[in-house]
C-alpha positions as CSV (number, residue, x, y, z in Angstrom):
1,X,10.3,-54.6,46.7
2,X,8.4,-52.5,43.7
3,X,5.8,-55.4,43.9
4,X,2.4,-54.8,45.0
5,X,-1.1,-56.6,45.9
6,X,-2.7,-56.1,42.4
7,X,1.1,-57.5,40.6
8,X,0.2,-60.7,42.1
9,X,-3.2,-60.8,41.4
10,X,-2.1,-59.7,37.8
11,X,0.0,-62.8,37.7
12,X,-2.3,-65.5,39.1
13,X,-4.5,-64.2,36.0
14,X,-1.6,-64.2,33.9
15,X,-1.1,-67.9,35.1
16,X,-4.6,-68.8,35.4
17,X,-5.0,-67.8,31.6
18,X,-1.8,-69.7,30.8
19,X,-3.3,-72.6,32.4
20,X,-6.7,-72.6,30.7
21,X,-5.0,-72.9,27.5
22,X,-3.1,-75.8,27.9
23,X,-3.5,-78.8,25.4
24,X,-4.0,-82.1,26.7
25,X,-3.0,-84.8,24.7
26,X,-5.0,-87.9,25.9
27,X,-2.6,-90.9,24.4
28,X,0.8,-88.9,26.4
29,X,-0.6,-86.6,29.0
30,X,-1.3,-87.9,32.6
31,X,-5.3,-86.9,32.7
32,X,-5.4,-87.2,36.4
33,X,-2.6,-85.0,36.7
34,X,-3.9,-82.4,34.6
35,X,-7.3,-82.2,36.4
36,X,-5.0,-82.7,40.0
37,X,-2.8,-79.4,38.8
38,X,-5.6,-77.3,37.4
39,X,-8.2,-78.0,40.8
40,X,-4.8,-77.2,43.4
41,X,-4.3,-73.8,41.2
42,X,-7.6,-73.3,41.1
43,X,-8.1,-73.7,44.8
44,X,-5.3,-71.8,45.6
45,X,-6.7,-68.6,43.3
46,X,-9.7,-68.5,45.2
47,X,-7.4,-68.2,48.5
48,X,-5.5,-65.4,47.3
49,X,-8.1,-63.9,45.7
50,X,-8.8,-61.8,49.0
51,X,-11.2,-58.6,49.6
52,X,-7.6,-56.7,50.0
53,X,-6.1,-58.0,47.1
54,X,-9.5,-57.6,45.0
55,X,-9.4,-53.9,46.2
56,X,-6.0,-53.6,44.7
57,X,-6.2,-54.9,41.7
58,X,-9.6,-52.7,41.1
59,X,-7.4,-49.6,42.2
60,X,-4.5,-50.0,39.6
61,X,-5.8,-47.7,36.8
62,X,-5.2,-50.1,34.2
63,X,-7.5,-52.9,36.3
64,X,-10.5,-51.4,37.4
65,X,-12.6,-53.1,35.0
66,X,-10.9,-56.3,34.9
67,X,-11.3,-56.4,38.3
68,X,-15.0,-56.3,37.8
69,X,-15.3,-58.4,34.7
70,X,-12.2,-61.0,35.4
71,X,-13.7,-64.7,34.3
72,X,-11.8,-65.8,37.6
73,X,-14.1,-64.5,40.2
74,X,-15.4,-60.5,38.6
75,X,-16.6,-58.3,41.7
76,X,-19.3,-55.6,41.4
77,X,-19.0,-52.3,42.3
78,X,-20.9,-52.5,45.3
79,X,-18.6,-55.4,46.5
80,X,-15.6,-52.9,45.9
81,X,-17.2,-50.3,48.3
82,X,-18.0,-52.6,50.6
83,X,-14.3,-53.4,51.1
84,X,-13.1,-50.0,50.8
85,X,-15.4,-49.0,53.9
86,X,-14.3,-52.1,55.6
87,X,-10.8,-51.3,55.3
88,X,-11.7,-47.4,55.9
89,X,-13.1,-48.0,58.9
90,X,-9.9,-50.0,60.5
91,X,-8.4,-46.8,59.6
92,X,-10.6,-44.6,61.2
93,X,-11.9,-43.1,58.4
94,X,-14.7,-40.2,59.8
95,X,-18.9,-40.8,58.6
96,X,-17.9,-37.7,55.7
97,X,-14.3,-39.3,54.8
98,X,-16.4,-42.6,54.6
99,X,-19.4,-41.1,52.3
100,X,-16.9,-39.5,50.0
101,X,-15.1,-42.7,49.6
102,X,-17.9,-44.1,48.1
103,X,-18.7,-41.3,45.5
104,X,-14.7,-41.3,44.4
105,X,-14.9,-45.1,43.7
106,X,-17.9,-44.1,41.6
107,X,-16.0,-41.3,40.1
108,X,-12.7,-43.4,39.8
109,X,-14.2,-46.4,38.0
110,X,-15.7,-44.3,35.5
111,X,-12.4,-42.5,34.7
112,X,-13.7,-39.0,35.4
113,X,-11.3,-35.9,36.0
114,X,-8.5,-36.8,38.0
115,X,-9.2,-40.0,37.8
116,X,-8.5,-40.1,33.9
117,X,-5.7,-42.1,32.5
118,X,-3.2,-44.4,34.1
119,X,0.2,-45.7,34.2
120,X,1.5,-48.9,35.3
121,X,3.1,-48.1,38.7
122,X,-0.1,-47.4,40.7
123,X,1.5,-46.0,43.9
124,X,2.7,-43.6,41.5
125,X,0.1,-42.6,39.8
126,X,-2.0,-42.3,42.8
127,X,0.7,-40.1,45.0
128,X,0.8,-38.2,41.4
129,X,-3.0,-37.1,41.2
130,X,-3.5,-33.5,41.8
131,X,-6.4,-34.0,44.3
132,X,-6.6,-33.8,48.3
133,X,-6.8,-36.9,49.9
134,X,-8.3,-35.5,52.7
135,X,-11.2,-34.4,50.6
136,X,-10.9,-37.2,48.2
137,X,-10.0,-40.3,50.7
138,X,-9.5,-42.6,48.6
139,X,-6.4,-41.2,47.4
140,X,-4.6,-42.2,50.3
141,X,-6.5,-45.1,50.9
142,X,-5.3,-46.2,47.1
143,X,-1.5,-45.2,48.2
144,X,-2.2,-47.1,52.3
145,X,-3.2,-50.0,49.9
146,X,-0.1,-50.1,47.1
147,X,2.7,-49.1,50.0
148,X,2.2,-52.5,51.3
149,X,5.1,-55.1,50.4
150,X,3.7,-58.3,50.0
151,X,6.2,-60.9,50.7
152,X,8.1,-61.4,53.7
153,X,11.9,-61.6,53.1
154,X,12.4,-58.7,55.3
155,X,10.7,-59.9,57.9
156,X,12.2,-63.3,57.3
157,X,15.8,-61.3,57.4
158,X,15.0,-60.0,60.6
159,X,14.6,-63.0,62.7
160,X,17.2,-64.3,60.6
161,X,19.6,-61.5,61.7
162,X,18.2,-61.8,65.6
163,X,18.4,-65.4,65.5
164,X,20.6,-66.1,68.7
165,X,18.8,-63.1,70.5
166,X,15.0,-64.5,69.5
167,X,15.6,-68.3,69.5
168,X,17.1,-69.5,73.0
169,X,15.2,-70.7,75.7
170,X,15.1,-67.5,77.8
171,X,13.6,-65.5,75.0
172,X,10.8,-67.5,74.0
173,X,8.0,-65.0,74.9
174,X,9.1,-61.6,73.6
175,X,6.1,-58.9,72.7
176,X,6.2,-57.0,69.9
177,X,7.4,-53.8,70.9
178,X,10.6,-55.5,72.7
179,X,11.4,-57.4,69.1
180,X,11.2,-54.0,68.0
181,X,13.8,-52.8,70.3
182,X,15.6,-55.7,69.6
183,X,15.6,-55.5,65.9
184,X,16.3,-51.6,65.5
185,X,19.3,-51.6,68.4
186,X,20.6,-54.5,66.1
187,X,20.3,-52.5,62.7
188,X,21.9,-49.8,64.7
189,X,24.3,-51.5,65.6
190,X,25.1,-53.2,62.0
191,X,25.1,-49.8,60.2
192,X,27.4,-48.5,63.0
193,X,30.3,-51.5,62.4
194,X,29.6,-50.8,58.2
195,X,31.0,-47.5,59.1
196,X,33.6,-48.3,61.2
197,X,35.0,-50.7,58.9
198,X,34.9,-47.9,55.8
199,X,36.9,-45.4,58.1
């Protein structure tokens, strides 16, 4: 759950570097195998290797230039505002929220004032800096970006838990808000039994 978008774009690096340093011996090694493995992770990079997840990893403060300079696929600046505006504006960032945005990226990536320093949990460091993120947006764009969980056992526990509710015939065509409903009336429901069966 402490996991983030730039932790796994940190480990496909990881692997990817792994990867490129593998030896190959020709007389025991399946050749075809190696080059098979190497394109499919290679492939698969380039998938996950998303605006979002590029946008992360460039917003951990020990990334921001590995972001840009990363063998795998480096990103220029401009590329990172780009992104940020495009994510911004699904917010509803405002024109001056969106213009400042731009000069903190500048201001971050250079390591200026608040912006100095790091530490490796990034959603902490962010929610940590003594700045306004309604005058410096990209603060809580940053902390928007590092809140999300990215994996979906959760999700996966849910339907899992709602299973004979969701999955019958009659409730094939559910919206979202009544799964919703659904989901919290069953939590409610669970966490009311726990206590029952602790009194």
């Amino acid at each position: 759950r402490s996991v983030n978008l730039a932790d796994c774009m940190l480990e496909l690096i990881r692997c990817a570097k792994i990867m490129s340093t593998l030896p190959l011996d020709l007389e025991w090694d399946d050749v075809d195998f190696y080059k098979h493995a190497k394109s499919t992770f290679n492939r698969h990079f380039c998938l996950m290797d998303t605006k979002i997840h590029s946008l992360a990893l460039f917003l951990h403060p020990y990334c921001r230039h590995l972001a840009i300079q990363q063998v795998a696929n480096g990103r220029s600046l401009n590329f990172f505002k780009t992104a940020a505006l495009e994510i911004a504006n699904q917010l509803k960032y405002s024109r001056s929220q969106a213009l400042a945005l731009t000069t903190d990226i500048e201001t971050y990536y250079v390591g200026q004032g608040a912006f100095s320093g790091g530490q490796a949990d990034a959603l902490a460091w962010w929610q940590t800096r003594p700045i306004c993120a309604e005058k410096r947006p990209i603060k809580s764009l940053a902390v928007h970006l590092f809140s999300i969980v990215p994996h979906s056992a959760d999700i996966e526990r849910i339907f899992s838990d709602l299973g004979g509710i969701i999955q019958s015939a009659k409730r094939c065509d559910l919206t979202i808000p009544i799964f919703q409903s659904l989901a919290m009336l069953r939590a409610n429901y669970r966490h009311h039994y726990h206590l029952y069966l602790k009194s």
